[in-house]
C-alpha positions in Angstrom: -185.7 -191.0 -72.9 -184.1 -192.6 -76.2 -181.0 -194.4 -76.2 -179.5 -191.9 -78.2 -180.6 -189.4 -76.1 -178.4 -190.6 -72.8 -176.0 -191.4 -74.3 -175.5 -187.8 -76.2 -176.4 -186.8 -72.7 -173.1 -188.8 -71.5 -170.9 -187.5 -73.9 -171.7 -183.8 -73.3 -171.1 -185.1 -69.4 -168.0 -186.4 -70.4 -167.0 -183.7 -72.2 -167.6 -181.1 -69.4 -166.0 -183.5 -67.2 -162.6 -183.1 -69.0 -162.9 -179.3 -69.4 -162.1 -179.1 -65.6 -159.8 -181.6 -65.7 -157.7 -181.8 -68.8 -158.0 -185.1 -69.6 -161.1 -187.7 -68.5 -160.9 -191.8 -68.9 -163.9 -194.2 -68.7 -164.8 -197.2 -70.5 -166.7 -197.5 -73.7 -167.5 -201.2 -73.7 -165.9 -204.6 -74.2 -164.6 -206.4 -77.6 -166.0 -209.6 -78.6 -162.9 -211.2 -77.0 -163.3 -209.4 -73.8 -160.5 -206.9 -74.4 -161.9 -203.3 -72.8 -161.9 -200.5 -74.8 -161.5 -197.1 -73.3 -162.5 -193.6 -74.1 -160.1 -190.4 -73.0 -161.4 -187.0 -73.1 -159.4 -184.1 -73.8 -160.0 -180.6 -73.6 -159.3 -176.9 -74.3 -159.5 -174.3 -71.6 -162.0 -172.4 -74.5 -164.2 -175.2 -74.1 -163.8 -177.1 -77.5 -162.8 -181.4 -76.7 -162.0 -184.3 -78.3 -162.5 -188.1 -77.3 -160.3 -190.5 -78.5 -161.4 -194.2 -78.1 -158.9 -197.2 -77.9 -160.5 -199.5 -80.7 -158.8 -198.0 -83.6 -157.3 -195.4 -82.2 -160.5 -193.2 -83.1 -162.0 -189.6 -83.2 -165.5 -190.6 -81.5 -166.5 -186.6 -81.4 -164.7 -183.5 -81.8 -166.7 -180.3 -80.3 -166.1 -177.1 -82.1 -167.3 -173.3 -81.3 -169.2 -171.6 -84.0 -169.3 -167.9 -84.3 -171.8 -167.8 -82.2 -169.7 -169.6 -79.4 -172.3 -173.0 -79.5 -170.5 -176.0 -79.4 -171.4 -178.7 -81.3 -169.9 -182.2 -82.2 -168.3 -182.4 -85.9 -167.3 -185.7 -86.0 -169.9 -188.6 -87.3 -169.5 -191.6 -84.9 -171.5 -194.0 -82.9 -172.3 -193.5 -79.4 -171.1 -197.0 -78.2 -168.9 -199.3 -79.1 -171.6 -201.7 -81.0 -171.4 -199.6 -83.5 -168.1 -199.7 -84.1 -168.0 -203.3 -84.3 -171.3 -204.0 -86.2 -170.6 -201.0 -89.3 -167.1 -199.9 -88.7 -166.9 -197.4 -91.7 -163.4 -196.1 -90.5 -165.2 -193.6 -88.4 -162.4 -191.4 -86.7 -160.2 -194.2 -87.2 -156.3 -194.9 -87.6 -155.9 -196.3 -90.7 -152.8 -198.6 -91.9 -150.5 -200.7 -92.4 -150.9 -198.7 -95.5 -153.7 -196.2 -95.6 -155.9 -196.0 -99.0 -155.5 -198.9 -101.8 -152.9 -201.4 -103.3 -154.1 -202.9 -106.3 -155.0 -206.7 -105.9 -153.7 -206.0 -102.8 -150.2 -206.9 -103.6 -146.9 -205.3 -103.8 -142.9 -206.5 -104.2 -140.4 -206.0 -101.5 -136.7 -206.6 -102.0 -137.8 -209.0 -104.7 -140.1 -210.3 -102.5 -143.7 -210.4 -103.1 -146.3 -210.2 -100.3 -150.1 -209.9 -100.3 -152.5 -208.6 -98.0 -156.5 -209.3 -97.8 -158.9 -207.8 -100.4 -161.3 -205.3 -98.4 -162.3 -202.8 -101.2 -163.2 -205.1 -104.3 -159.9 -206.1 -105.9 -158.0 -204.3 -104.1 -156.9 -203.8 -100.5 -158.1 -200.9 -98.6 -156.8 -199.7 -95.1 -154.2 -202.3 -94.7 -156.2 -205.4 -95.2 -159.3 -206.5 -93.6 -158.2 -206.4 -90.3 -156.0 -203.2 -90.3 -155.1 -200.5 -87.6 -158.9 -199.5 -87.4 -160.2 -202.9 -86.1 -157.7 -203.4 -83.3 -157.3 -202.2 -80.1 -154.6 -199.7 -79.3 -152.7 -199.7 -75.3 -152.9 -196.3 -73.7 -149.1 -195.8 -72.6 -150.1 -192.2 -70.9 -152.0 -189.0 -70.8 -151.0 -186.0 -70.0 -152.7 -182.2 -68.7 -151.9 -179.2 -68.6 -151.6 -176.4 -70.8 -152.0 -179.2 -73.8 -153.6 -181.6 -72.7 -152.5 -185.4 -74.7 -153.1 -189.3 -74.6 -150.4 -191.8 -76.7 -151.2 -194.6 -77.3 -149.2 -197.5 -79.2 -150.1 -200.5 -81.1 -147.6 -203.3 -82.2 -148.4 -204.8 -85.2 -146.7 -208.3 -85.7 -144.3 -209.8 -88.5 -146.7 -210.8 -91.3 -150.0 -209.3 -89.6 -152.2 -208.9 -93.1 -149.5 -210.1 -95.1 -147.0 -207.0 -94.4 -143.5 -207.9 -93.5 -141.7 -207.0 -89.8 -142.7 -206.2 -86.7 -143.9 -202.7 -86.7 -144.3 -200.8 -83.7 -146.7 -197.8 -83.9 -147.4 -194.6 -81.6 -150.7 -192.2 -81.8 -150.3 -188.9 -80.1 -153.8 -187.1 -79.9 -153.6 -183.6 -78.0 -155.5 -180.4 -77.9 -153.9 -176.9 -77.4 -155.1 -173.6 -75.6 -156.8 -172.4 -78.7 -158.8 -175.7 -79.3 -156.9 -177.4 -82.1 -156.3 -180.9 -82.2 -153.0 -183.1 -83.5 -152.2 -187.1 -84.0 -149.0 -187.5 -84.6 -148.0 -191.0 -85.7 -144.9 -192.6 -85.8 -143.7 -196.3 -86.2 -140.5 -198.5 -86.3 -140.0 -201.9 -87.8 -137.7 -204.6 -86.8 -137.5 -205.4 -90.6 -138.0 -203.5 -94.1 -142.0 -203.3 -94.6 -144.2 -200.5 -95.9 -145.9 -197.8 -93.9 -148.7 -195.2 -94.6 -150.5 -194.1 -91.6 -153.3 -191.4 -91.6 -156.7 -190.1 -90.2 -160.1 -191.1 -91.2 -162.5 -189.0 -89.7 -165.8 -188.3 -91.2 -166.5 -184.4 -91.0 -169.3 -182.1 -90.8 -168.9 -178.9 -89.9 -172.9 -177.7 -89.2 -172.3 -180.9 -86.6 -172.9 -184.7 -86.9 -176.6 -184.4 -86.3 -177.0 -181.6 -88.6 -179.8 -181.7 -91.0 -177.4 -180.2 -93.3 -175.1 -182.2 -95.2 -171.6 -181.3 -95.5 -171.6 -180.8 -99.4 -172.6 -177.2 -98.9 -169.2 -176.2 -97.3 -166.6 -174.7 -99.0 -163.5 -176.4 -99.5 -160.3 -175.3 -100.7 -157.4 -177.6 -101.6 -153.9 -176.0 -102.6 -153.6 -178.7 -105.6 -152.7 -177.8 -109.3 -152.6 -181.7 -109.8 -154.7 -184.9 -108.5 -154.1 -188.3 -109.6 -156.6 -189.8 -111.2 -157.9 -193.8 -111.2 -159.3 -196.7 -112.8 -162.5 -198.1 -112.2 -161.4 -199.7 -109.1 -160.2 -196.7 -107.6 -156.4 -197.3 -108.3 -154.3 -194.6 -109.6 -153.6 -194.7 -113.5 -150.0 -193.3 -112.8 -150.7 -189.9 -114.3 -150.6 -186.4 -113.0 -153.2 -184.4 -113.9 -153.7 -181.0 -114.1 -156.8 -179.7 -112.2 -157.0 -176.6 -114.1 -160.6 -177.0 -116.2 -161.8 -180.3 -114.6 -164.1 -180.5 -111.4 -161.3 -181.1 -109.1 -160.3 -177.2 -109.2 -160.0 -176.1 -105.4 -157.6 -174.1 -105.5 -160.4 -171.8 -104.4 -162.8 -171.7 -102.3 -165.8 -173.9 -104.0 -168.8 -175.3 -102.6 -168.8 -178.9 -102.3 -172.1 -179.8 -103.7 -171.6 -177.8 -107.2 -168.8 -180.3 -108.6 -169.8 -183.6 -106.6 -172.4 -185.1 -109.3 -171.0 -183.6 -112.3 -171.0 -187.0 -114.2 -169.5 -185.0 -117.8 -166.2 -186.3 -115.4 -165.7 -190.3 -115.8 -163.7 -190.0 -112.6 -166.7 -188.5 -110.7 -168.8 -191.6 -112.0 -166.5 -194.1 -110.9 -166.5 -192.8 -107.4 -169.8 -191.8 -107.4 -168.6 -188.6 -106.4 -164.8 -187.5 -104.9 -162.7 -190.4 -103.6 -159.1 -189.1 -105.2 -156.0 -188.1 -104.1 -155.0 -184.2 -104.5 -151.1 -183.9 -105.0 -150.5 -180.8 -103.0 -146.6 -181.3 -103.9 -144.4 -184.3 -105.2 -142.6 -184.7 -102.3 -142.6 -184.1 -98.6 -142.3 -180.9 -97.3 -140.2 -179.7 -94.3 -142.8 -178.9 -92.1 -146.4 -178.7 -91.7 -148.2 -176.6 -93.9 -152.3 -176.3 -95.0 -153.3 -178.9 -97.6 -157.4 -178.3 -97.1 -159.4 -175.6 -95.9 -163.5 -176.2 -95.0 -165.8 -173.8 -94.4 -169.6 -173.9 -93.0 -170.9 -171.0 -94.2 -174.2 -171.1 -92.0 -172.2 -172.1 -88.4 -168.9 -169.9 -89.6 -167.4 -172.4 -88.0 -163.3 -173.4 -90.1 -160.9 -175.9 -90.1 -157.7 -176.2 -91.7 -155.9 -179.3 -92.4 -152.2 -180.0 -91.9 -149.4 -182.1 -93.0 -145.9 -182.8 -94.5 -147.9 -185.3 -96.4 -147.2 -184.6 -100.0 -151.0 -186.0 -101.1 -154.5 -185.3 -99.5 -157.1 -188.0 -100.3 -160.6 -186.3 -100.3 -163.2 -188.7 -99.9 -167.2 -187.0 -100.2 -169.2 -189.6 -98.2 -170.3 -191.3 -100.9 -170.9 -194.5 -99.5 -173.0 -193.2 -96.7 -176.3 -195.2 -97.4 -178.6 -194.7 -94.8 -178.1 -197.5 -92.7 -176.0 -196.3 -89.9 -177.4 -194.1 -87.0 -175.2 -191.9 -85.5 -174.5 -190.6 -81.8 -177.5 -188.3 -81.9 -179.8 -190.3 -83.4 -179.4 -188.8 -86.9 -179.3 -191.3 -90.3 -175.9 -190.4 -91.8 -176.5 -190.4 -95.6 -174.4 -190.1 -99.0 -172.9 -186.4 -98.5 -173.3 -186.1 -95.0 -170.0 -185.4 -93.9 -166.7 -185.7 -95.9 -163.2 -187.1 -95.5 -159.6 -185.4 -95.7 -156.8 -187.8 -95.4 -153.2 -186.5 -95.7 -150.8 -189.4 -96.9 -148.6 -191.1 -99.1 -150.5 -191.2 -103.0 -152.3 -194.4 -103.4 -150.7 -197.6 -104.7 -147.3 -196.0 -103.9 -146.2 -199.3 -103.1 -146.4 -200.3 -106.7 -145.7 -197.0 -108.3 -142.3 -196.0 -108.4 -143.3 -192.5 -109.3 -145.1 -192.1 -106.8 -142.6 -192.3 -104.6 -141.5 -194.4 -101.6 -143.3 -196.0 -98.2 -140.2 -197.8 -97.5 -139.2 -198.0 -94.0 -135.9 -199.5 -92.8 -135.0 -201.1 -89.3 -133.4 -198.0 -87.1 -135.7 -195.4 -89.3 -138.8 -193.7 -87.7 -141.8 -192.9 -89.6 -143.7 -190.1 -88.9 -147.3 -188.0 -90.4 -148.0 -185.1 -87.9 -151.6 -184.2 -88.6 -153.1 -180.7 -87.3 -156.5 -180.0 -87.4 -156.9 -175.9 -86.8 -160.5 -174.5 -85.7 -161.9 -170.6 -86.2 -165.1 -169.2 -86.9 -166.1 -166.4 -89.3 
């Protein structure tokens, strides 16, 4: 039997495993530097489950209903930790200090000025080249029951990849009754520093091993604006309307009818979407829907949510063929696509943008919900 093979075969195990028992822990491997890395299992009563893995903080599979009732896994991943380490690609992962860029990967503080590594051309990408994705994250507890939940916390030190302070961060991953999975990060700093924490999992609704794409799903994004970039990504500082361009979603549109429009310079310099949506200028009071995906073939739905005022949509455009994934399957450019609520890009060093500020006896928080249906 392939590799592949067992170790889809585990996962499913590990899965059912958890369905009778809330919440399932085993290892997934060793770092380099010996540090173990763990994987927790949690699931729904209505059979859908989620594994979280400790390196990173990661989504290593998600399992979804479609309206059929067939489960299948929607998250792309690897299905060991080799993977991970060999060709991270921010699969599932935590990503910070400061999620998405900072141009030249500097920014001022109290008059202060502080860099942090280049990882994304000029610019840093994901806080640095060793950011919350690459290091791994203490399991403080779990918890069953009717929602079923694993925190785990990871403290980052005073001038880890250049930021400033001690910041002390917390992951909540649960799964409720009806099947839909939350992170909830907060973090507190022993000094003023800069925070922007979010999600980076990779998605495909017709399932990771899907010989279908994700670029034939329909997505919807409440935006009237977006923020467009340079050629390196980082936003120019305008607002610009969406009405007329590609980057219309305010209904429902099918991925793959936009993605390689290259009339749009901004689609060229991406190769496709990798821009922020601004949903609203500011943060709103509670979680509401910034992105809405639909398979049309599987039915199967999800809905993203945040108090995030921006949603960075990222179409997989950097997916090259070289990675196999847990079921054997070559991930390739469009295969699955990314939805990151956050702070806009840059913020740091764009006052209009905004603030990531956080001050010593302030928490920061981004509560993330990812609701599942089928049609």
């Amino acid at each position: 039997m392939k590799a592949w093979t067992i170790a889809a075969a585990a996962a499913c195990l590990a899965a059912t495993s958890a369905s009778a028992a809330d919440v399932a822990r085993r290892p997934f491997g060793t770092m380099p530097d010996g540090t173990p890395v763990e994987a927790i299992t949690l699931s729904s009563a209505q059979g859908n489950s989620v594994t979280i893995i400790t390196l990173g903080a990661s989504v290593q599979s998600l399992f979804v209903k479609d309206r059929a009732g067939k489960l299948a896994d929607v998250a792309l991943g690897y299905p060991d930790l080799a993977g991970y380490i060999a060709k991270p690609n921010y699969f599932g992962a935590t990503v910070g200090r400061v999620a998405n860029r900072i141009a030249k990967g500097r920014f001022t503080l109290d008059g202060k000025q502080y860099e942090t590594p280049l990882s994304d051309r000029p610019n840093s990408l994901h806080g640095g080249t060793k950011g919350f994705d690459k290091v791994v994250w203490q399991v403080v507890s779990t918890s069953g029951g009717a929602k079923p939940s694993v925190t785990l916390r990871y403290v980052s030190p005073d001038g880890d990849q250049g930021y400033p302070g001690t910041l002390t961060t917390t992951a909540v991953y649960a799964i409720d009754a009806r099947g839909d999975v939350s992170v909830s990060y907060t973090a507190t700093t022993d000094k003023p520093t800069v925070v922007n924490l979010s999600n980076h999992t990779y998605w495909n609704l017709a399932g990771e091993g899907s010989e279908r794409g994700a670029l034939g799903e329909l997505l919807t994004i409440p935006a009237d604006e977006y923020t467009p970039t340079d050629a390196t990504a980082i936003p120019t500082g305008e607002f610009r309307k969406v009405a007329g361009t590609v980057f219309d979603f305010r209904k429902a549109t099918v991925i793959n009818t936009r993605v390689r429009d290259g009339s749009d310079p901004q689609i060229r310099y991406g190769r496709g979407y990798d821009h922020n949506w601004v949903v609203s200028r500011t943060m709103a009071p509670a979680p509401r829907v910034m992105a809405r995906v639909e398979d049309p073939v599987s039915g199967r739905v999800m809905e993203v949510l945040s108090r995030e005022p921006g949603i960075q949509f990222y179409s997989g455009n950097f997916l090259d063929g070289t990675i196999t994934g847990k079921s054997g399957h070559i991930y390739r450019e469009g295969d699955a696509i990314v939805l990151e609520p956050q702070m806009f890009p840059d913020t740091p060093n764009q006052p209009a943008f905004g603030s990531v500020r956080l001050e010593p006896g302030q928490t920061y928080r981004n509560d993330i919900e990812f609701r599942f249906s089928a049609r």
